[in-house]
C-alpha positions in Angstrom: 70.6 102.3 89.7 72.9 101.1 92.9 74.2 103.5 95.6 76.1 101.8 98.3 76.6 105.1 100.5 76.8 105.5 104.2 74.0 107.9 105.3 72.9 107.5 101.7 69.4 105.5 101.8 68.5 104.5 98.3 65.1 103.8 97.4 64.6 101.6 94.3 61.3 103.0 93.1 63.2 106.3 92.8 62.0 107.6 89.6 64.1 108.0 86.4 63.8 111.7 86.1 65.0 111.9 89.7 67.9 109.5 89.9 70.6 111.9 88.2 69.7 114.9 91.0 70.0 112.0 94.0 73.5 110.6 92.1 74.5 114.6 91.8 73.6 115.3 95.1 75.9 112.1 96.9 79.2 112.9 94.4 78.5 116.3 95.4 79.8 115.5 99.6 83.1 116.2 98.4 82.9 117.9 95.1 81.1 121.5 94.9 80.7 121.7 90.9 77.5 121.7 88.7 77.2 118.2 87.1 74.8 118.2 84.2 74.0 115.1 81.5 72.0 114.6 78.9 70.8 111.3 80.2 69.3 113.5 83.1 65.8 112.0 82.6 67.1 108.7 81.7 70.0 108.1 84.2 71.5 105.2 85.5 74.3 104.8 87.6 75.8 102.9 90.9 78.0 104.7 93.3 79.9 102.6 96.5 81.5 105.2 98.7 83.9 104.0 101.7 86.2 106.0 104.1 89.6 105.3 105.1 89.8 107.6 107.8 90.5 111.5 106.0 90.8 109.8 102.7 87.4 108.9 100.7 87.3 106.3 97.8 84.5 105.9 95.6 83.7 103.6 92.6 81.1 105.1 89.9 79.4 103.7 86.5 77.8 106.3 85.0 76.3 107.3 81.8 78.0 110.7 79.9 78.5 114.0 82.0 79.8 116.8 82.1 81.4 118.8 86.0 82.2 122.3 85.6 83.9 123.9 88.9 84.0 127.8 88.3 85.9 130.9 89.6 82.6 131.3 91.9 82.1 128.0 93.4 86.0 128.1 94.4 85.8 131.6 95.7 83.0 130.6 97.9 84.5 126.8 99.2 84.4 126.5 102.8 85.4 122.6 102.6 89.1 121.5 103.5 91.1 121.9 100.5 91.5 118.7 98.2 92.9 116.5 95.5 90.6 114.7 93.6 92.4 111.5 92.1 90.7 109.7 89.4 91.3 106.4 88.1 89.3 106.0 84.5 88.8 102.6 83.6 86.0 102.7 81.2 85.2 105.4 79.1 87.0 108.4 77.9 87.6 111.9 79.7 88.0 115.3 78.4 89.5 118.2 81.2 89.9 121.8 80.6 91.8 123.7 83.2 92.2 127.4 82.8 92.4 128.7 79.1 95.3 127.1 78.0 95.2 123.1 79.7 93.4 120.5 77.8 93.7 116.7 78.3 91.7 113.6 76.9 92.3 110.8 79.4 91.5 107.0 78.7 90.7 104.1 80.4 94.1 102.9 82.5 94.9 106.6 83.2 95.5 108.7 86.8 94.1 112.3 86.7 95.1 114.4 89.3 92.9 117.8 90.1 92.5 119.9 92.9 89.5 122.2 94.5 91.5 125.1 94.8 91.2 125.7 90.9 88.6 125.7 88.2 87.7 122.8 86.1 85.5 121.8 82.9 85.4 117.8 82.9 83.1 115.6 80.3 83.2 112.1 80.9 81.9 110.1 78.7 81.1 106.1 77.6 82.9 104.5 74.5 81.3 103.1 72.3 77.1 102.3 71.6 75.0 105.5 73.2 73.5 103.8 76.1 77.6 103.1 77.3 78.9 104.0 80.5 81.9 105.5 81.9 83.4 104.2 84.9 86.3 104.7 87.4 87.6 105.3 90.5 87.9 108.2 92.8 90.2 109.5 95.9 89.4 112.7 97.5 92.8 113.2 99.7 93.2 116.3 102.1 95.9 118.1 100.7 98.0 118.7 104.0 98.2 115.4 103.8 100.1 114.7 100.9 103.9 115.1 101.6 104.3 116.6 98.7 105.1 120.3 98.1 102.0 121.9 96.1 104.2 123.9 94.2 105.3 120.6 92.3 102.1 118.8 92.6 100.3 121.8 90.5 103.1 120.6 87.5 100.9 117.3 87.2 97.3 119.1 88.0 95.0 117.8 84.5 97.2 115.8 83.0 96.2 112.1 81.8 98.7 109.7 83.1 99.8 105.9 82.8 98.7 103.8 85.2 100.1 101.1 83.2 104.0 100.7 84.5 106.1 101.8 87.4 104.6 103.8 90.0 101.6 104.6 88.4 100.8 100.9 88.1 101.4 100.0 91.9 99.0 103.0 92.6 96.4 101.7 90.3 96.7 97.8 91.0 96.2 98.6 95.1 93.3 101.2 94.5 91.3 98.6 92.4 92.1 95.7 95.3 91.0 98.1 98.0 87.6 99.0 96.5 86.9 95.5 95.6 87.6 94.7 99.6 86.5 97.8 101.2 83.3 96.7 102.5 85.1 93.8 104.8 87.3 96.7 106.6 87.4 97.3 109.8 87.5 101.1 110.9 90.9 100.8 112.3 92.7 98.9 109.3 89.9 100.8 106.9 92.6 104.2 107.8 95.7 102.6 107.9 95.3 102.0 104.5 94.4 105.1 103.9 97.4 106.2 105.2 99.2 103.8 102.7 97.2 105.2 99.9 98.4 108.7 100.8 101.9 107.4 100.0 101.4 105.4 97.0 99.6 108.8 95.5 102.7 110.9 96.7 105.3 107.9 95.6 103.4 108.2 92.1 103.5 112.0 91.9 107.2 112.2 93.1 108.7 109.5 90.4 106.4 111.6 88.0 108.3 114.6 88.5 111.8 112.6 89.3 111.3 114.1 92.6 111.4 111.0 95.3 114.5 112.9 97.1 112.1 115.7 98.3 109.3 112.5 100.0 109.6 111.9 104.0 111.8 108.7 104.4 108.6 106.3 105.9 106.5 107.7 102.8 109.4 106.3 100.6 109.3 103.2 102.4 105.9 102.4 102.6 105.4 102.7 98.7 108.7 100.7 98.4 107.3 97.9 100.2 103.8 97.6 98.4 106.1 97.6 95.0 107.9 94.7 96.2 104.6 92.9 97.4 102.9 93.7 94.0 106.5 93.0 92.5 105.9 89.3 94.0 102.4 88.4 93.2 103.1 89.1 90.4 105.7 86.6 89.3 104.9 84.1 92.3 104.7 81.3 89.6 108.4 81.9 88.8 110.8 79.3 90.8 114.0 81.8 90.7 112.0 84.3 92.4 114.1 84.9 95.5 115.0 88.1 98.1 117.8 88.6 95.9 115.9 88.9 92.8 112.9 91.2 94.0 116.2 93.1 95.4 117.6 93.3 92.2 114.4 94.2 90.4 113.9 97.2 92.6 117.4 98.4 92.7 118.0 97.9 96.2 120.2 96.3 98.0 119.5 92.8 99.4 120.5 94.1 103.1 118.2 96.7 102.4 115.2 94.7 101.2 115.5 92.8 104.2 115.8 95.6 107.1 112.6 97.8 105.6 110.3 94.3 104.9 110.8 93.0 108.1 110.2 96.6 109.7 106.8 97.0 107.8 105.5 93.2 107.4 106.0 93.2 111.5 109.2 90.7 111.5 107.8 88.5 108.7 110.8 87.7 106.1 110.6 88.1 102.1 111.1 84.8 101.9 108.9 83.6 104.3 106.2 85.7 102.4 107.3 84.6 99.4 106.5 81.2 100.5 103.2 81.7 102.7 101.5 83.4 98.9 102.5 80.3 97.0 101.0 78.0 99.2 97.7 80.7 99.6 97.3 80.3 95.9 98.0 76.9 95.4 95.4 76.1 98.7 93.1 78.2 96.5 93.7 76.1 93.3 93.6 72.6 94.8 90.0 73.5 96.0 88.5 74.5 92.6 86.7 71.9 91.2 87.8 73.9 87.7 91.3 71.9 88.8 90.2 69.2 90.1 92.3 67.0 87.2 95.2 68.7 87.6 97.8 66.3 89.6 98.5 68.1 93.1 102.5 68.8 91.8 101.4 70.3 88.8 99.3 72.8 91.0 102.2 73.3 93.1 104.6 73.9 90.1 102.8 76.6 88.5 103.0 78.7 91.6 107.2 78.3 91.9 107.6 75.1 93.6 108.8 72.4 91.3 109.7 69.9 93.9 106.7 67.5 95.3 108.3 66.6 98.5 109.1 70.5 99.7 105.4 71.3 98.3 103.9 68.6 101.4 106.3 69.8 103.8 105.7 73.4 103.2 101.6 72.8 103.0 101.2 70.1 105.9 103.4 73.2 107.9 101.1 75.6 107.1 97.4 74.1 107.0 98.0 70.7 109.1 96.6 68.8 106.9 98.6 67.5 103.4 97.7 68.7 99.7 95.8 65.3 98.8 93.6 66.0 102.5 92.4 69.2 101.9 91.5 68.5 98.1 89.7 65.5 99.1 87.8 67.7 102.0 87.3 70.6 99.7 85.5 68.5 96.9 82.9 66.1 100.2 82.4 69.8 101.3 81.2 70.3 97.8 79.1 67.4 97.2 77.2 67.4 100.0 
């Protein structure tokens, strides 16, 4: 069992039939609800918990249980009022809200549930017994969210794609911050926060065809970490241009250009365009994996088919030409 929490020492001689109370008792910082398993004597889990500024994230792998928040426990909350997001990707998820509400959420899916109203979750591992589930989690105030509760509550236990659109921007960032978290800075650590807040309320809004009723720089923000997902994504694709990520987002081109340069602090799309080809395909000439693949080759796969632009564009950037910093890469590893 792993627990990565600040404040959280973990001790690994814990014993078995006392690691499911200590895992319990760190979840339970920011969610008052009785969590019960039956692996209790048997548990095994790892937790990594970071803060970006008021937002928490947490990753979890745990073995099969079951959170029940009742008509007490909310009654007697004294915490700030939250939304618990929760990315599954492992496992299933059965929630029960109310009498009437029942999902079953899978792995790729965005839950959304608040503390403000009872719950009855099980989540449990596919598959052999000994499985677990896994996923993450964002605990966000909800005065943050510049959305109006009264539509939020419309998506409140439903399982939802995090597969396409919206939904998939949300879940692709979440999963790169959490991998990353532990080289943030405070300072940058709740600035993207602040971004998270907006992809959540971005996702929620196009949920409910509702982006009309999000603050103008929420709308932005989640714009622009479409169009930066948008162009990783097809960075190996010559014709990728402003025009086309433009086009793509039904924007116009003007457009694209005022709100990147405004949030990328005067950097252009194309000049980013260009400065992620060259990060990947500095990446690429350095893995010894690669090492036979002829340096244009490299440079085609990530959108630029012409040799001579490549070792313009690369000695511009790194000082050094392609063939100089695979030869240095490859000493570096030999000695």
């Amino acid at each position: 069992m792993a627990v990565d929490v600040p404040g959280a020492p973990w001790d690994e001689g814990l014993p078995a039939k006392e690691r499911f109370e200590y895992w319990r008792d760190v979840l339970g910082k920011t969610r008052d609800c009785d969590a019960t398993s039956a692996h209790a004597d048997s548990f095994d889990a790892e937790l990594r918990w970071s803060e970006l500024g008021p937002v928490a994230m947490f990753w979890t792998s745990f073995r099969s249980v079951r959170f029940v928040r009742n008509e007490r426990m909310v009654r007697r909350a004294d915490s700030p009022e939250l939304y618990h997001l929760t990315l599954l990707t492992s496992g299933a998820q059965a929630l029960r809200r109310g009498e009437d509400q029942r999902d079953k959420i899978g792995p790729g899916e965005l839950s959304l549930v608040d503390n403000t109203t009872p719950y009855d979750v099980r989540v449990f591992g596919a598959g052999p017994e000994d499985a677990h589930a896994a996923g993450l989690g964002i605990d966000i105030p909800q005065p943050l969210l510049p959305v109006p509760g009264c539509l939020v509550r419309d998506l409140l236990g439903r399982g939802l794609s995090a597969n396409v659109g919206s939904g998939a921007v949300l879940a692709h960032f979440l999963i790169g911050l959490e991998r990353q978290a532990h080289t943030l800075q405070p300072a940058e650590a709740a600035r993207l926060g602040t971004v998270v807040v907006d992809l959540v309320a971005a996702w929620i809004a196009r949920e409910l065809d509702a982006l009309p009723a999000l603050p103008q720089e929420t709308r932005r923000r989640a714009l622009m970490e479409s169009v930066r997902r948008f162009i990783r994504h097809n960075l190996h694709d010559p014709d990728l241009t402003p025009a086309t990520v433009a086009a793509a987002h039904h924007i116009s081109l003007s457009y694209l250009h005022r709100v990147f340069t405004q949030e990328s602090q005067g950097e252009t799309v194309a000049a980013w365009i260009r400065s992620q080809r060259l990060k990947k395909a500095h990446h690429d000439l350095a893995d010894p994996a690669l090492r036979a693949v002829p340096i244009h080759i490299v440079a085609a796969q990530w959108g630029i088919p012409r040799a001579d632009d490549f070792s313009r564009a690369f000695r511009a950037a790194y000082g050094i030409s392609p063939s100089e910093h695979r030869h240095q890469a490859f000493a570096l590893t030999a000695e």
